[in-house]
N, C-alpha and C positions, 0 to 999 in steps of 0.2 A: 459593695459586693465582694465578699471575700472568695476566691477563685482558686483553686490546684491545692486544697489541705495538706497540713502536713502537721507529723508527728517528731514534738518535741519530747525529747529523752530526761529530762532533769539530773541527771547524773547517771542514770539508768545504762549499763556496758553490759557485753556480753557475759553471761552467767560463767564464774571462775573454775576450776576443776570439781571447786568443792562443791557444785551447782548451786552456791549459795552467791546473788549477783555482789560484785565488790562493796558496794556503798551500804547493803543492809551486813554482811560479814564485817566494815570495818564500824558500824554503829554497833552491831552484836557484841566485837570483843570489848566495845567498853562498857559493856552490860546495862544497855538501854533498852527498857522496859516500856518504851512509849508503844501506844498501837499505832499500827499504821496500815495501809491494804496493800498486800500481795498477793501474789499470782502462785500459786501451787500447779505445775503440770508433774504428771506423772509416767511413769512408763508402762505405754496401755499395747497389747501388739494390736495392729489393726489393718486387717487383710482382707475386709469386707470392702463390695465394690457399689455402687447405686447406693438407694434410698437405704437399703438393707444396712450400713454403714451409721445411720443416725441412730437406729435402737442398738446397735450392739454398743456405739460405741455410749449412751446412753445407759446400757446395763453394768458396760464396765467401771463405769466413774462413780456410779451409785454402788456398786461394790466396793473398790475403792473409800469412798467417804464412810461406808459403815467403819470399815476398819478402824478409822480416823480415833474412833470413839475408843476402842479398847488400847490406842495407843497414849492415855490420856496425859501417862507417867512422863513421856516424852514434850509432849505441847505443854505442859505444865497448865495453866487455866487458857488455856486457847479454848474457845467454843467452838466447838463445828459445829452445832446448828445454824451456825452465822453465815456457814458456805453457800455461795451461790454458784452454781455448776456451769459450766461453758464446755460443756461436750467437743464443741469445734474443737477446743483447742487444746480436748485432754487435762484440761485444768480445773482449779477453781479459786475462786477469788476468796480471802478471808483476812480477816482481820486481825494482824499477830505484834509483837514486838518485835524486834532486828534480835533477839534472843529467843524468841520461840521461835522464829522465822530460820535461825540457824538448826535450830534443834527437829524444825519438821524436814529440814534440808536433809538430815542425818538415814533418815526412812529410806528400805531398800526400794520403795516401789516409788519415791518420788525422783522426778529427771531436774527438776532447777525449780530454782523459788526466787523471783524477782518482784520490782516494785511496782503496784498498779500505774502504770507509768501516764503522764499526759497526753491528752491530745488536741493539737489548736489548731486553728486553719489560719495560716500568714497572711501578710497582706496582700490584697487585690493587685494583680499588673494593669485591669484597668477597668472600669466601670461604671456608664451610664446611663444614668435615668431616665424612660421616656414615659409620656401618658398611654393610656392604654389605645387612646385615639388616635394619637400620632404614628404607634409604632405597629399596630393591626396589618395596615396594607405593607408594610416594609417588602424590600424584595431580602429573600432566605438565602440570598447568597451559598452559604455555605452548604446548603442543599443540592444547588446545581453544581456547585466544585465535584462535589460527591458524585454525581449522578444517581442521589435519591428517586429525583423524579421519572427518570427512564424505571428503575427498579419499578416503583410501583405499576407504572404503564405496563409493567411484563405482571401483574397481580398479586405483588409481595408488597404488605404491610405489617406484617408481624402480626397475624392474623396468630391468635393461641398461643401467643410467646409470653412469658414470663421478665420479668426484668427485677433484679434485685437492687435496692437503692440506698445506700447509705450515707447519709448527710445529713446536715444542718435541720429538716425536717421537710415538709411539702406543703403548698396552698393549694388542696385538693377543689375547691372552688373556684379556681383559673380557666376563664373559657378552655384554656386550649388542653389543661387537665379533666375535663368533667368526664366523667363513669371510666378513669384512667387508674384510678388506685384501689387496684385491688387488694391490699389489704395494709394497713399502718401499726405500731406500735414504736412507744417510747422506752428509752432505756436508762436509768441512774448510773450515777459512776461506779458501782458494785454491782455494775450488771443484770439489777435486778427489774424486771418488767413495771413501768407506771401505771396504775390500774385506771384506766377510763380515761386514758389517754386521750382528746380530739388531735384529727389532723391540724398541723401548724408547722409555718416553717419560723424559727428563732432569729433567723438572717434572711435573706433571701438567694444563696448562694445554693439550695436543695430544689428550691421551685426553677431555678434557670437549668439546672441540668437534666431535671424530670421533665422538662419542659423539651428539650433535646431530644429526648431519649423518645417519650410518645407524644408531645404536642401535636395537634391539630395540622396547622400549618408551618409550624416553626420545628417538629420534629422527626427527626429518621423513620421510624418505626409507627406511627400514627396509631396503628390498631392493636398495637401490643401492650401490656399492663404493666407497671411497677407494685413492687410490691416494697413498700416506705419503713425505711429504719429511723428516727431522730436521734440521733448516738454520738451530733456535735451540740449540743445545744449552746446558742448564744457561740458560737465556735468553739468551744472547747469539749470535750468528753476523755476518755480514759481509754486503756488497751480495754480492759472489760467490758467496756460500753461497744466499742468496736465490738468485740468478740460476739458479745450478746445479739448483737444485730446482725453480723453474717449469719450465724445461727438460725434468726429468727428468719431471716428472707429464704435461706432454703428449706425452712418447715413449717409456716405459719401458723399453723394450728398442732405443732409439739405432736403430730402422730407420724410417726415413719411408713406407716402403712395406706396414706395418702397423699396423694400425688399434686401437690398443691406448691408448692415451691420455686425457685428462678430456672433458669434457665442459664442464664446470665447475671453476676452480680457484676454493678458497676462501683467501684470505688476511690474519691481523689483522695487517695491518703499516700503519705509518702514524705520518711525520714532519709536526707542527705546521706549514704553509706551505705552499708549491707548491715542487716540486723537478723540475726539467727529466731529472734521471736517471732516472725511473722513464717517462719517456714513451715510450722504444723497444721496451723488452720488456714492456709491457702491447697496443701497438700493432701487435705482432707477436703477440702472443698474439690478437690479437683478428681478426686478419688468417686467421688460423689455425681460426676457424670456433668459440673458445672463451671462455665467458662468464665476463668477470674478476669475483669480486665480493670485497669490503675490507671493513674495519672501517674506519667515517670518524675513529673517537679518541676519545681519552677526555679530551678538551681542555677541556669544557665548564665551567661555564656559556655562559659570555663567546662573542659572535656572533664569526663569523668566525674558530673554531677550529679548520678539517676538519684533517685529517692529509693530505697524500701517501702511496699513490699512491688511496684512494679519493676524492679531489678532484679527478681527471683527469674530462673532460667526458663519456669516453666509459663510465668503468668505473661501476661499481656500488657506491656509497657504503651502507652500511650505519647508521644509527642505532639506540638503545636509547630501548625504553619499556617503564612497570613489566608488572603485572596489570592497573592499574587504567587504562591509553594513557596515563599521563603522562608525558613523556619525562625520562629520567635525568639528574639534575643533573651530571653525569660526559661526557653523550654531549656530541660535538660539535658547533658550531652552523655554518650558514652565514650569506651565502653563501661565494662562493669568488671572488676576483680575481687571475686568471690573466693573466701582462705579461710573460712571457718568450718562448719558442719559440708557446706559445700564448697568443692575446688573448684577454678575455671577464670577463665578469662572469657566474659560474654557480650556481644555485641547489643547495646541496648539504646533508645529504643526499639520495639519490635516493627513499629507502625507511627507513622502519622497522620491528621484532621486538621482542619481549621480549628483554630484556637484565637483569635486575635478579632477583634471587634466584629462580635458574634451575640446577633440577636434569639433570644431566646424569652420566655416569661419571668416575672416578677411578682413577688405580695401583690395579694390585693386588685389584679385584673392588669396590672400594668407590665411593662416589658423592658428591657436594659440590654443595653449590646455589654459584653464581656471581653475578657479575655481571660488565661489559665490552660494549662494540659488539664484541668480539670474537664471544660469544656470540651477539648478535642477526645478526649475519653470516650464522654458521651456518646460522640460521633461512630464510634466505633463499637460502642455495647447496641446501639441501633442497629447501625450494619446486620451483627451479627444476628440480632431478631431477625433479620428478613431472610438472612442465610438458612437459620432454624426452622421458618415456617414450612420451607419446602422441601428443606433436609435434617430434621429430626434426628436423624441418626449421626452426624456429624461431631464429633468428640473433639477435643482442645485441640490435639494434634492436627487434627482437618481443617478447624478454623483457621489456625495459624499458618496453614500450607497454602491456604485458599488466599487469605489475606496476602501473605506474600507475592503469590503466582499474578494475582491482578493487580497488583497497586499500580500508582507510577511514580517510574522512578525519580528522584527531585534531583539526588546525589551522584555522587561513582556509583559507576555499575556494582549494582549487586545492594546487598544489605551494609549498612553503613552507620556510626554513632553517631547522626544529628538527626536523619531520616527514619530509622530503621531502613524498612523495605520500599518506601515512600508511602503518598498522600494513599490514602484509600480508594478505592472505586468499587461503588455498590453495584450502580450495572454489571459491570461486569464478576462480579463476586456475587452474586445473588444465580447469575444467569452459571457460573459454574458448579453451585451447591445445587443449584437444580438439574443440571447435566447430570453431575454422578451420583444423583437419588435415582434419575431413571435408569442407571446403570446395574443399579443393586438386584439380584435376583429377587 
């Protein structure tokens, strides 16, 4: 079980003045001509707020790429029919030399051009195997930590909740999965949709968390849907691959004028430092009326380990603690000193879950205890489904006030860089989104 993903950079640093990233500008000036995939984001302004945000900012990119064509003097034989669109993130993916790659950097309307960068998921902190007989009756420990099961005693299941999933892929034939996925699609490392995709998970580190999120017995949120990205396959995928997959979970069906979408994306992704890439397609997700939430890493001990993108100020940083609130010698620590596009010194994580030999599903009908901030993730993109069933209206800001207001604390008073705000408490976070919905005129 590979547990808490994370995104390896390959030489990949933040894009240089010339918004041409260092390692394609120092292959460009020795005039190499090789193709290779990069990332084209642009400067799009984008002041639309809800779903209304996906067509515009859809109209604008397809503007955009026309252009592409009449600048053709510039890209010298760069095809842009090649380009595959990632709206999220303002970008698109195409296939250039570190020499035309310099040269589409040059265009007034492009903002940085870097390299389709890797994406792997580390090694497992710990996992295993059980049959699917042996581990059925298991006690869910990390449910009553939570106080899941009061939550739903009070009639919150994530009843109508959306959940966006991206990972390794899902075994949508898992007792504790069946009529749970509501919708799938796979993604290539140039971001471009696999046509007749079956569900499948490549590892089995997408079915343990989807398994969290809505399982039967074993998960937070029981009644509420994932909606399945595969964007690691065999562990590994691409920024694009990513890209394509938040994408896909907040619109499923590519129309902005229906309402089909997450609610909540969960994601264990997460590169060691602060990365400037991941701030437009979280800030547009967010933009978007959808609650980002991450695994902070598995970086730990050592302070000042988060990952990218759950170190972002705005997103939802996840941390791991065992049964007993101790936090995982594995999770990561804050805080977080943010010096690029964003200033600051932020305390991270925001929250913590159980993360630490934690039963959940597996391929194939069988079941695996875990560990990973990936896992305690999970825990928490649940949560928030039960929070949403009964307060809909609820924005990022609310979740995160709410999640604080009720945790408990593990640490020093107050919010703190091993804990965040402490362990989670659904009872009582479920029982205050329901307060101030009857509040609302």
């Amino acid at each position: 079980m590979m547990l808490g993903a994370a995104l390896t950079l390959g030489g990949l640093s933040q894009a240089d003045a010339g918004r041409l990233s260092p390692t394609l500008l120092a292959r460009a000036q020795k005039g190499d001509q090789t193709k290779v995939g990069v990332i084209v984001r642009f400067n799009l302004p984008n002041d639309e707020r809800g779903r209304a945000q996906f067509k515009n900012l859809r109209a604008q990119l397809n503007t955009i790429v026309a252009q592409l064509g009449s600048a053709a003097g510039i890209l010298g034989s760069a095809n842009v029919k090649q380009a595959t669109n990632l709206w999220l993130d303002q970008s698109i993916f195409l296939p250039l030399s570190p020499v035309e790659a310099r040269r589409m950097a040059q265009l007034p309307f492009v903002s940085d051009v870097f390299e389709n960068f890797k994406v792997q998921i580390p090694k497992p902190q710990r996992a295993v195997a059980l049959s699917a007989a042996a581990a059925a009756p298991g006690e869910a420990w990390h449910l009553a930590k939570i106080g899941a099961p009061q939550a739903w005693a009070a009639g919150f299941k994530g009843q109508g909740v959306r959940i966006g999933h991206l990972d390794s892929g899902i075994d949508a034939s898992h007792p504790q999965l069946n009529g749970k996925v509501a919708a799938f699609a796979e993604f290539n490392g140039e971001g471009e949709r696999v046509n007749g995709a079956a569900t499948r998970d490549t590892t089995n580190h997408g079915t343990h968390t989807a398994g969290l999120l809505v399982g039967d017995t074993v998960g937070v949120a029981p009644s509420a849907k994932v909606i399945s990205a595969l964007v690691l396959p065999n562990n590994e995928g691409t920024f694009a691959q990513v890209i394509a997959g938040m994408q896909y979970v907040l619109d499923p069906d590519n129309n902005a004028d229906t309402d089909d979408g997450a609610d909540i994306v969960n994601m264990s992704l997460g590169i060691p430092g602060t990365f400037d890439e991941f701030i437009v397609p979280v800030q547009n997700m967010i933009k978007a009326g959808v609650v980002p939430m991450f695994a902070i890493g598995n970086f730990g001990p050592t302070s000042a380990s988060t990952g990218s993108p759950g170190n972002l100020p705005d997103a939802i940083g996840v941390g791991a603690v065992d049964r007993n609130g101790q936090v995982a010698s594995f999770s990561s620590r804050g805080p977080v000193n943010w010096n690029s596009t964003i200033k600051g010194v932020f305390v991270k994580p925001d929250i913590a879950a159980p993360g630490v030999d934690v039963i959940a599903a597996a391929p194939e009908k069988g079941y695996a205890f875990s560990s990973g901030t990936s896992i305690a993730a999970a825990h928490v993109s649940g949560l928030v489904a039960l929070m949403l069933e009964k307060n809909p209206d609820l924005d990022l800001a609310g979740v995160k006030r709410l999640l604080a207001a009720t945790a408990q604390d593990l640490g020093p008073k107050g919010a703190d860089p091993i804990f965040g705000a402490g362990r989670v408490n659904a009872a009582a976070a479920v029982a205050r989104a329901a307060e101030e919905a009857g509040k609302r005129p």
